[in-house]
N, C-alpha and C positions, 0 to 999 in steps of 0.2 A: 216617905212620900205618901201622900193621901189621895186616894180617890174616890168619891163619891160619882158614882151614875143612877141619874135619872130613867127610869125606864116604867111602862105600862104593861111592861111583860117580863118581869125579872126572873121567872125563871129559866129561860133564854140564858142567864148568867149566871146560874149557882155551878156548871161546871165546869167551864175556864176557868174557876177561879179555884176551884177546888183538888187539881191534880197538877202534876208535876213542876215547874218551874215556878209557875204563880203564886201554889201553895207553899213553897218553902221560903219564897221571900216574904210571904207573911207571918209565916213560923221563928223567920229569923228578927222578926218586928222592921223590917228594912219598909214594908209597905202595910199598906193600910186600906183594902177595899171594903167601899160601903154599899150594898144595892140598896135604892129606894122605889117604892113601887107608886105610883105616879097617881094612883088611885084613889089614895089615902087623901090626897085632898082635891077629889072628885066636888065638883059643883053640885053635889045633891046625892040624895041617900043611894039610888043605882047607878053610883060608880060613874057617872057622866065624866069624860074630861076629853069629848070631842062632839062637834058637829057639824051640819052642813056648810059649804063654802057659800060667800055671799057671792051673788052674782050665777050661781049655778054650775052644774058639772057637777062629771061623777070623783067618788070618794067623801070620804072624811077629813077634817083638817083637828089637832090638836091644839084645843083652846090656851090660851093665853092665863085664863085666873088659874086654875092647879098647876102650872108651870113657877109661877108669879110667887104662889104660895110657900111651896116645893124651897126654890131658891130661895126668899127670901127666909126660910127656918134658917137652914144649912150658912146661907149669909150672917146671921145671927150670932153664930156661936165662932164661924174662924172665919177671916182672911182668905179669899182665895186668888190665886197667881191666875189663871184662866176657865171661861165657861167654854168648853168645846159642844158643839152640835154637830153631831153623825151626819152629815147630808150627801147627798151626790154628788149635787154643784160644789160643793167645797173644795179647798184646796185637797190633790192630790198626795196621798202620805206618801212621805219617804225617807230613808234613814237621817237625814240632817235633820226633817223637823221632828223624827222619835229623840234623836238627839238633845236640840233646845229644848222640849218639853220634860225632858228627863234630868235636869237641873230644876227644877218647879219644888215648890212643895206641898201645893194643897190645888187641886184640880177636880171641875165638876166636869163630867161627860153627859150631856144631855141626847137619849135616842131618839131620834126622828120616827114616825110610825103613821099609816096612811098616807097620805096625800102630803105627810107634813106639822110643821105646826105653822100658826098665826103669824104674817109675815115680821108682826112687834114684835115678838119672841127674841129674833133675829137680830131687830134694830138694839133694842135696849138692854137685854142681857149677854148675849153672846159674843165672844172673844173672837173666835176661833171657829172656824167652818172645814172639816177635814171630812175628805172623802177616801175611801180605799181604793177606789176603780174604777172606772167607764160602764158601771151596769147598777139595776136597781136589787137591792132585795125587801124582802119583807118591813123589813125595820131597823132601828141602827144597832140593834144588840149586838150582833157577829164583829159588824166594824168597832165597836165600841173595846169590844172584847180582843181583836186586831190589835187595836192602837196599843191596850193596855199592857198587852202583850209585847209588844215593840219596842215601850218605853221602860217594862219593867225589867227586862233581862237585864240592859245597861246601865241599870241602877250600881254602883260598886260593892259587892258583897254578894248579889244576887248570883252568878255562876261561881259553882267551886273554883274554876279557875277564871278571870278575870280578865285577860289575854283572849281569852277566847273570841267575845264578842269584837273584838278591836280587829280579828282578822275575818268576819263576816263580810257577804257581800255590801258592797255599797260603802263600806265604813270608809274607803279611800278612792272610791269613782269608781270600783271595781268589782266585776264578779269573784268570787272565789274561783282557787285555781282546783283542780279534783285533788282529791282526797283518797288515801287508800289506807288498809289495813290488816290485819293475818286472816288466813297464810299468806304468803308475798308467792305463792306461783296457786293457781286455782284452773284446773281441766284445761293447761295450757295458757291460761292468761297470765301476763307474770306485771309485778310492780318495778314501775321503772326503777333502775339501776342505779339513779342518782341518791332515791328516797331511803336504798338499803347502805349507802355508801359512810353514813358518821360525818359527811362533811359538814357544817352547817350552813357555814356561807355561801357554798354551791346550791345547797337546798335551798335555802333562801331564793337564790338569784333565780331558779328554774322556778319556784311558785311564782314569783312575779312576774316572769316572763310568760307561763301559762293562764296567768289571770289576765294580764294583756289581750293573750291569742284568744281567749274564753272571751272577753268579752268583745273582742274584736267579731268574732263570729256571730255573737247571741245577742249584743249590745249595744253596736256601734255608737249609739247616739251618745251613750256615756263618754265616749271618748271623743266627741267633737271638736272640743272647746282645750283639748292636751296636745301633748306632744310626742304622745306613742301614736 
C-alpha cells in the first residue's frame, strides 16, 4: 500500500514514520510512505501557498493552485483509490473505516493547516473527509499520522503475529477485555485464576465476557444496537 501526504509542514512527519511499527512495514516493502512538502509548488519564489480569506476574518486559508499542482503531478504517474483531507468536520475515524481503507492501494492524505484550504479543494479533489476527534489542533500532520497508523498495523504481514490486531479494541464492537502478564502474583495483586489455568475455551469465554462488562462500563453506546 502507498501513501502519499500532502503537507506544508513535513517535518511534523519524519517521525511517525521512522520508529517502531511504521518503520518495519516499510522495511518489509508491505508500505510505501511518501511526505511531499506543499511548498515546492508555492505560487511564487517565497513559498506563498496561502492567503487572506475573501470576505474577511482572521486566519489564513490554503490556496487552491499548489494543492491543484501537488495532486495533479502525483495523479500523473499512478491511480489513486482515495484523496483524504485531515479536517475536523469530517467524518469521525474509527476501526471499520481504518478497516475499508486498509484494502486500498494507493492513497493521498492531504493536511489541513490554518483556517483550512479553499472550499474547491474540498469540492473537486477530495474523496474523503476524516477527522480524529471533537477538537482542533494545529494542522492535520498528528491526524494524518493517526489514520496512517490505524490503517497500517492491519495491513497482513505488518504485526509479527497477525491475530493480534483482530483482537483489538473496536475490531468486534468491543473494548478489549484486560490483559495480564509475569509475575502472576505482584505485592499481593495476583492474576485471575482462569488466565493460569491451560483451559482455553474457558479463557476464551471469560475474555469475552470481560470485554462485554469493559465496555458495558466505559462504552455503553457500543453496545446499543446488541444483545449483550
Amino acid at each position: 500500500m502507498r501513501f502519499d501526504i500532502i503537507s506544508c509542514q513535513p517535518d511534523l512527519l519524519e517521525s511517525p514514520f521512522s520508529h517502531s511499527i511504521l518503520k518495519r512495514a516499510q522495511t518489509k516493502d508491505l508500505v510505501e510512505v511518501h511526505i511531499h512538502d506543499l511548498r515546492k509548488y508555492a505560487i511564487n519564489k517565497h513559498g506563498q501557498i496561502d492567503d487572506y480569506a475573501f470576505g474577511g476574518g482572521a486566519g489564513m486559508v490554503m490556496m487552491i493552485e499548489p494543492i491543484d499542482k501537488c495532486l495533479s503531478e502525483l495523479k500523473a504517474q499512478r491511480e489513486y483509490d482515495a484523496v483524504i483531507y485531515m479536517t475536523p468536520d469530517g467524518e469521525t475515524l474509527n476501526q471499520n473505516i481504518a478497516n475499508q481503507f486498509s484494502l486500498l492501494q494507493n492513497v493521498i492524505i492531504l493536511c489541513g493547516h490554518y483556517k483550512g484550504v479553499d472550499e474547491r479543494v474540498r469540492q473537486q479533489f477530495v474523496t474523503h473527509e476524516i477527522s480524529i476527534g471533537d477538537y482542533v489542533l494545529s494542522g492535520g500532520e498528528l491526524g494524518a499520522a493517526v489514520l496512517a497508523d490505524a490503517i497500517i498495523r492491519i495491513i497482513p504481514g505488518v504485526l509479527n503475529d497477525e491475530s493480534s490486531a483482530l483482537t483489538d479494541s473496536f475490531q468486534d464492537g468491543l473494548l478489549a477485555p484486560p490483559v495480564y502478564t509475569r509475575p502472576a502474583e505482584y505485592k499481593g495483586l495476583k492474576v485471575p485464576d482462569i488466565l493460569l489455568s491451560g483451559d482455553g475455551p474457558k479463557i476464551d469465554e471469560w475474555r469475552f465476557e470481560q470485554a462485554i462488562e469493559r465496555t458495558r462500563l466505559r462504552r455503553p453506546d457500543l453496545l446499543k444496537d446488541t444483545d449483550f
